[in-house]
C-alpha positions as CSV (number, residue, x, y, z in Angstrom):
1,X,166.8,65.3,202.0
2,X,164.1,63.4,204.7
3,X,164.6,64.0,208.3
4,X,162.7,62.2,210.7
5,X,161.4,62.2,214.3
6,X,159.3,59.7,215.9
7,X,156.1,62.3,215.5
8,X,157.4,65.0,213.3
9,X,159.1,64.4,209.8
10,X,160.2,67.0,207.1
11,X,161.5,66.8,203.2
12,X,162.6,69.1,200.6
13,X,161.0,69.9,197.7
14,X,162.7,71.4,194.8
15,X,159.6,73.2,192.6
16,X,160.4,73.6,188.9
17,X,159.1,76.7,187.7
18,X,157.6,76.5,184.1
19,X,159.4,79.9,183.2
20,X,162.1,81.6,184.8
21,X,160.4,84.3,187.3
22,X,162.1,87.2,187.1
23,X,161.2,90.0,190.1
24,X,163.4,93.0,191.8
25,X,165.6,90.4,193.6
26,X,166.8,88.3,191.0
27,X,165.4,85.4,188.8
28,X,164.7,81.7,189.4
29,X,164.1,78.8,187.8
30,X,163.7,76.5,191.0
31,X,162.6,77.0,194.8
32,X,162.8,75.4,197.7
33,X,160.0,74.2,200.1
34,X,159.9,71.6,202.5
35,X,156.6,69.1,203.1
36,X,156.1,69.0,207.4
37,X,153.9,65.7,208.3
38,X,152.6,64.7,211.2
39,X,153.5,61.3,212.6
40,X,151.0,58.7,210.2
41,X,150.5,61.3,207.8
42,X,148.2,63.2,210.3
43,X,148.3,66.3,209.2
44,X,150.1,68.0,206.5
45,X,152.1,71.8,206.5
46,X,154.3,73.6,203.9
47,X,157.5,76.1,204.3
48,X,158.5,78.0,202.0
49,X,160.2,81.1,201.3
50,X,162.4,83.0,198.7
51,X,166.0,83.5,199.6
52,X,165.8,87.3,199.5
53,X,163.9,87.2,203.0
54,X,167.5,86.0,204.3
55,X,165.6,82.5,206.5
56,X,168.2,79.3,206.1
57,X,166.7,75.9,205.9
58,X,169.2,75.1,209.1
59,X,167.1,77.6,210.9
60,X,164.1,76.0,210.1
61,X,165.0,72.7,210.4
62,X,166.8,73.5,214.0
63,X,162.8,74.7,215.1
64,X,161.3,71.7,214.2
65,X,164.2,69.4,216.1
66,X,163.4,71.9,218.8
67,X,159.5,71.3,218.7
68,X,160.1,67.6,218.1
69,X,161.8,66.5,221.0
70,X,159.2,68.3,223.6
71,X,155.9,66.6,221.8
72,X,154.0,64.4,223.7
73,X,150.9,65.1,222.1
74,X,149.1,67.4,219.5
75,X,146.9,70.0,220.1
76,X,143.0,68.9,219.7
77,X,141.6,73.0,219.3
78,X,142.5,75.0,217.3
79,X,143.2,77.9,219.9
80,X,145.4,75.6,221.4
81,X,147.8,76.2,218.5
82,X,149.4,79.3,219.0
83,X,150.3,78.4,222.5
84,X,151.6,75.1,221.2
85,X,153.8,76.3,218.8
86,X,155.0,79.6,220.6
87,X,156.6,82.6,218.9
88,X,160.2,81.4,218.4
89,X,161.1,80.1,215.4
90,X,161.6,81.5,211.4
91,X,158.1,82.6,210.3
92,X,158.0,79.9,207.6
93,X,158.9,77.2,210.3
94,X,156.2,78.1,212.2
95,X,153.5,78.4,209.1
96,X,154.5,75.0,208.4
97,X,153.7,73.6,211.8
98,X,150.1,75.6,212.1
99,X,149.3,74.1,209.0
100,X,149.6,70.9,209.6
101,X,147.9,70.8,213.2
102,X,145.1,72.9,211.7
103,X,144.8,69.8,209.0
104,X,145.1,67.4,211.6
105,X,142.0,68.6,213.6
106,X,139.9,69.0,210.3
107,X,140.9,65.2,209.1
108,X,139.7,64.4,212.8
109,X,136.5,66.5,213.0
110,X,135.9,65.9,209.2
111,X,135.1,69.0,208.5
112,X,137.0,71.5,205.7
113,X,139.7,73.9,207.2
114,X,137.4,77.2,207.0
115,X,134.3,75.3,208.3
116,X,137.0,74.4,211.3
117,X,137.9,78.2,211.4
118,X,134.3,79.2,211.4
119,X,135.3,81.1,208.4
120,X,132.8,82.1,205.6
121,X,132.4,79.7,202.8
122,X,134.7,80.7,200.2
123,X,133.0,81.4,196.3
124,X,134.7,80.7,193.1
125,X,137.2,83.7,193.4
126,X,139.7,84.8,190.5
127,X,143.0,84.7,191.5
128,X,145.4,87.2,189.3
129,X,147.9,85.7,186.8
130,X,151.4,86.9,187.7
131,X,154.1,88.1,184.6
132,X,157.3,88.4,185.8
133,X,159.7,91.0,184.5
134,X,160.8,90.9,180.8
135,X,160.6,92.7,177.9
136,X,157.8,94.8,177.4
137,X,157.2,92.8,174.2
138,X,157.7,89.6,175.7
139,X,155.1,90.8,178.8
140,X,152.5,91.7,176.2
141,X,153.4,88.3,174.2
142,X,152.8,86.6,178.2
143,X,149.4,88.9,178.7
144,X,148.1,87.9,175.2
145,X,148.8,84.0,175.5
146,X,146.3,84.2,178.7
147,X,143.4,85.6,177.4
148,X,140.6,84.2,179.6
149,X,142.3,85.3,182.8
150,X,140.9,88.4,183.6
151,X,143.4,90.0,186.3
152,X,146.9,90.0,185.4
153,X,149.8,91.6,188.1
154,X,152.9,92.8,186.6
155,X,156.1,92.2,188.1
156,X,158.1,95.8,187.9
157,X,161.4,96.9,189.6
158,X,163.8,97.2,186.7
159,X,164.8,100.2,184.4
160,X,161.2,100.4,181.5
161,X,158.6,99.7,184.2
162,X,156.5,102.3,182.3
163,X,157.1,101.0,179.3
164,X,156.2,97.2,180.5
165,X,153.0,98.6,181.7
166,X,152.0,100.6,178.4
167,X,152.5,97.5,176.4
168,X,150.3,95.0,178.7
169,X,147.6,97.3,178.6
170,X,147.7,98.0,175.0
171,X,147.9,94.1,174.2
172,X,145.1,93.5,176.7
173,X,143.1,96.3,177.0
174,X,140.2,94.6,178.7
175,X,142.2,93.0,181.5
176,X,142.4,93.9,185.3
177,X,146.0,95.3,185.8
178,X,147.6,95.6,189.1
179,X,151.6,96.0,189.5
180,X,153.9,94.8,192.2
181,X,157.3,96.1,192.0
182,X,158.8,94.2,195.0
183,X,160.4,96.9,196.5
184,X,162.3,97.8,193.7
185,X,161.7,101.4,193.3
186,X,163.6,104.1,195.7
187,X,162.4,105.9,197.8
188,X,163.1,109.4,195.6
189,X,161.7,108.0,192.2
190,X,158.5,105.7,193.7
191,X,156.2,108.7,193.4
192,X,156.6,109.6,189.6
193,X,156.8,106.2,189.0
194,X,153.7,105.2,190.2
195,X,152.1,108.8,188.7
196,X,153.6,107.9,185.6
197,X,152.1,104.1,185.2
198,X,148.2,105.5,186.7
199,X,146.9,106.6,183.2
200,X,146.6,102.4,182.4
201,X,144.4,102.0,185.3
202,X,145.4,99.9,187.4
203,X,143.6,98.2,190.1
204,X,146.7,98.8,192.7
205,X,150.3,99.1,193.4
206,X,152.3,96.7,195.5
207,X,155.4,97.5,197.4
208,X,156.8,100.1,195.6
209,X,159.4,100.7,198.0
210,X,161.5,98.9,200.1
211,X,159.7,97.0,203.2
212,X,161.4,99.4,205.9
213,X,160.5,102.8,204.1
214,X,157.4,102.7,205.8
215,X,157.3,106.6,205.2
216,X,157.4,106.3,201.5
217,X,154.9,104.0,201.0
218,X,152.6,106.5,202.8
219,X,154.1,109.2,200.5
220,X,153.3,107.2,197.6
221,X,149.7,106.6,198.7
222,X,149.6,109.9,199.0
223,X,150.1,110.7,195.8
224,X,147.9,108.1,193.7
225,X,144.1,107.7,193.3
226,X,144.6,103.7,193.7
227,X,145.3,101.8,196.7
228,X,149.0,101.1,197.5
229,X,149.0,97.4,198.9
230,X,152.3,96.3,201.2
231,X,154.0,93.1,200.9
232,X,157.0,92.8,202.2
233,X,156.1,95.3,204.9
234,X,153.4,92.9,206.1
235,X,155.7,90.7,208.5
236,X,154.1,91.5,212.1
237,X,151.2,92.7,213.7
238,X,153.0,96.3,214.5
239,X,153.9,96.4,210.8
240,X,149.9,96.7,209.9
241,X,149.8,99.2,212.2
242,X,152.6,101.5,211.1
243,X,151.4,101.1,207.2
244,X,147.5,102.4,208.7
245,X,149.2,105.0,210.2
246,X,150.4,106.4,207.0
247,X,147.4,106.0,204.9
248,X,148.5,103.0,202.9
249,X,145.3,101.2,201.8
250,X,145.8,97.6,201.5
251,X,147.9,94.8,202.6
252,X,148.8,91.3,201.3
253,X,148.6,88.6,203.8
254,X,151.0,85.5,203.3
255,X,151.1,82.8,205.3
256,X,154.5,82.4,205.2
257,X,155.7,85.7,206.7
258,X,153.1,85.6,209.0
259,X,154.0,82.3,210.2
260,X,150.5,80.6,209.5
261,X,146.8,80.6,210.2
262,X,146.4,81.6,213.0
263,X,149.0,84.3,212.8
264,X,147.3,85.8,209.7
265,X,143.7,85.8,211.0
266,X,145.1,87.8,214.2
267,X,146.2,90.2,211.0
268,X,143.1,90.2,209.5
269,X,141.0,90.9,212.4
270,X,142.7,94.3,213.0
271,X,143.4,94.9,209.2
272,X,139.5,94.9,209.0
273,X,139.0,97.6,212.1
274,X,141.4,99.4,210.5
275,X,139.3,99.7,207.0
276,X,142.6,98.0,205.7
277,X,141.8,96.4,202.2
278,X,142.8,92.8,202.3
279,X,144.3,90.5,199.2
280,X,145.9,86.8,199.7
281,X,149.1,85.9,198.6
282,X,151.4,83.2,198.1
283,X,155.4,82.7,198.0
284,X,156.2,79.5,195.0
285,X,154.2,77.2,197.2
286,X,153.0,74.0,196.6
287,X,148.9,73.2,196.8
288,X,149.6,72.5,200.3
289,X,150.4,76.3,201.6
290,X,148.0,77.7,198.0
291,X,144.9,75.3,199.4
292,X,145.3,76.2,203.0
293,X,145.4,79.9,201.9
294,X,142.2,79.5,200.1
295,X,140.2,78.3,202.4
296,X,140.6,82.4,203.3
297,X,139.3,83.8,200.4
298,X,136.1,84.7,201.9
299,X,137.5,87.3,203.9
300,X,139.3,89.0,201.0
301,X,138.7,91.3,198.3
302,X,141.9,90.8,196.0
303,X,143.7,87.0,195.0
304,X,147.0,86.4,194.4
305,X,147.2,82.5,194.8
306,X,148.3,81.4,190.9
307,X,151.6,79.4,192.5
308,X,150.5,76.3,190.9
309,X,150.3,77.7,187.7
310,X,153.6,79.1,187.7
311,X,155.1,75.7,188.8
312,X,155.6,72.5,186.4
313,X,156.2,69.7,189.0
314,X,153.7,70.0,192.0
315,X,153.5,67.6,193.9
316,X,150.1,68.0,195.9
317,X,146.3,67.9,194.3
318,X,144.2,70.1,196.4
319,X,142.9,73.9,195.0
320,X,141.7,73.7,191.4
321,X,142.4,77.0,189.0
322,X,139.7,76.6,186.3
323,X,140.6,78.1,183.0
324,X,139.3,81.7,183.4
325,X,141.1,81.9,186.6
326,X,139.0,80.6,189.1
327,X,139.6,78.6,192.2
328,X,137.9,75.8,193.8
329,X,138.3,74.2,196.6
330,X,138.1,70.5,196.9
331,X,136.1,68.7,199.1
332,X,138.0,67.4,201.6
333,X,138.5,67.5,205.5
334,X,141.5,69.4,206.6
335,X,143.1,71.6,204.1
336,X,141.7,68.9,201.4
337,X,145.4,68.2,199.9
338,X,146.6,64.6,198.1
339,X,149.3,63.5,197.1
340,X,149.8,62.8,193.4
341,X,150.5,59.5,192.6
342,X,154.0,60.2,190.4
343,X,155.9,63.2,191.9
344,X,159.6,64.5,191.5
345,X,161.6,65.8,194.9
346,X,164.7,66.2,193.3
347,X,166.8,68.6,194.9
């Protein structure tokens, strides 16, 4: 599906997932995204987001009509964006429409999307390799068959979380483990959950509870020598605010919830004067949302941006993941994404 616009133009892309991901909310073998350009391939965006967030492609797609028909011309600052986008609008819309102004002003000025953000150089950072939930043999069979990436995240949420954990560590015993359970534990059962799984030390816990028990996720905090990073409870400004409040630790910042760059560095700015620890995430994105994203990773202390490892038919060329886990941005203007030269939209 391609609709157009004289200065706006956006398509779906169905992303194959090499293995079906299996989290709290269900399991996938597919998701959808949809690639935002900019009239003469300008600038480039990405939305995307999992079903379970409740945001219909009509909604989306209804925003960027919206935006389409008021356009008389693009914004040549970047802290013209916000005000050129405005608030209204699904989050992912929105992210997808930052991006690809930001990228249009970097292809312009020639200069790479942090160095347009006046944003730290980002290093060769290792992003963690997710395992979504299975068996606890299968998850140690996963862990083993990836034994040059150092930081593995384990997807929990289901009946023999403690079980999964156990067996990762004991089949890599040298690895970083963190855990994201998605929400998938209740509120009444998080804490001796997550006191049960700390003796396989573990780097952190994500969402342990669902997003609106903001309470519990302090509670849990509480109770564990490891930082409890939200997720899902990330979705606003006020939301960092109400997770400092209760002494969660960390955060994950995702463009997509956010609704883009500029969005998130408004997060980060107060994350950081509230001593919140910071990680990067990623919906199933293509290298479009994953290389924008990285262009961030100075800021952060954790990685979670292994989307195009997870996904068998990308489209894009942009961030490389080197083979202990590594990424590298290229060297490009803008967010620095091609376009392979064979690529399958089906949808």
């Amino acid at each position: 599906m391609s609709l157009q616009t004289l200065r706006l133009s956006w398509q779906v892309m169905t992303l194959k997932l090499r293995n079906p991901f299996r989290i709290s909310y269900g399991v996938s073998t597919t998701r959808r995204a949809f690639w935002l350009r900019l009239a003469d391939d300008a600038g480039w965006g990405e939305a995307a987001i999992p079903p379970y967030y409740g945001i219909s492609d009509e909604a989306m797609i209804a925003f960027w009509q919206t935006i389409a028909q008021r356009i008389k011309s693009f914004p040549d600052d970047p802290t013209d964006i916000p005000a050129w986008i405005g608030d209204d609008g699904p989050a992912p819309a929105r992210c997808a429409l930052d991006l690809a102004l930001h990228d249009r002003i970097g292809r312009l000025r020639g200069m790479p999307l942090y160095q347009l953000l006046n944003l730290p150089k980002p290093k060769p950072l290792t992003t963690a390799f997710t395992l979504s939930i299975d068996t606890p043999e299968e998850m140690a069979r996963q862990a083993t068959a990836v034994p040059n990436y150092p930081i593995i995240k384990l997807k929990l949420g289901a009946e023999g979380d403690v079980a999964r954990v156990a067996a990762v560590r004991q089949a890599r015993p040298d690895a970083i483990l963190c855990v994201d359970a998605n929400g998938g534990w209740q509120p009444d059962e998080a804490v001796a959950l997550a006191q049960a799984i700390l003796p396989y030390d573990l780097a952190f816990i994500e969402q342990p509870v669902p997003k609106d028990e903001i309470e519990a996720m302090g509670q849990v905090q509480a109770a564990v020598n490891v930082p409890v990073v939200a997720d899902e409870s990330v979705q606003t400004l006020a939301n960092v605010e109400q997770l400092a409040a209760v002494g969660v630790q960390g955060i994950n910042l995702k463009l997509m919830k956010l609704g883009g760059l500029a969005a998130a560095l408004r997060v980060v700015d107060r994350a950081q004067e509230l001593e919140l620890r910071l990680m990067l995430g990623c919906m199933m994105e293509s290298s479009i949302g994953i290389t924008a994203m990285a262009h961030l990773a100075g800021l952060a202390e954790w990685l979670d941006l292994d989307a195009p490892l997870l996904i068998a038919n990308d489209p894009f060329s942009g961030v490389q993941i080197d083979a202990n886990g590594r990424l590298h941005l290229p060297d490009r203007p803008g967010i620095g994404v091609i376009k392979k030269h064979s690529t399958d939209f089906a949808d």
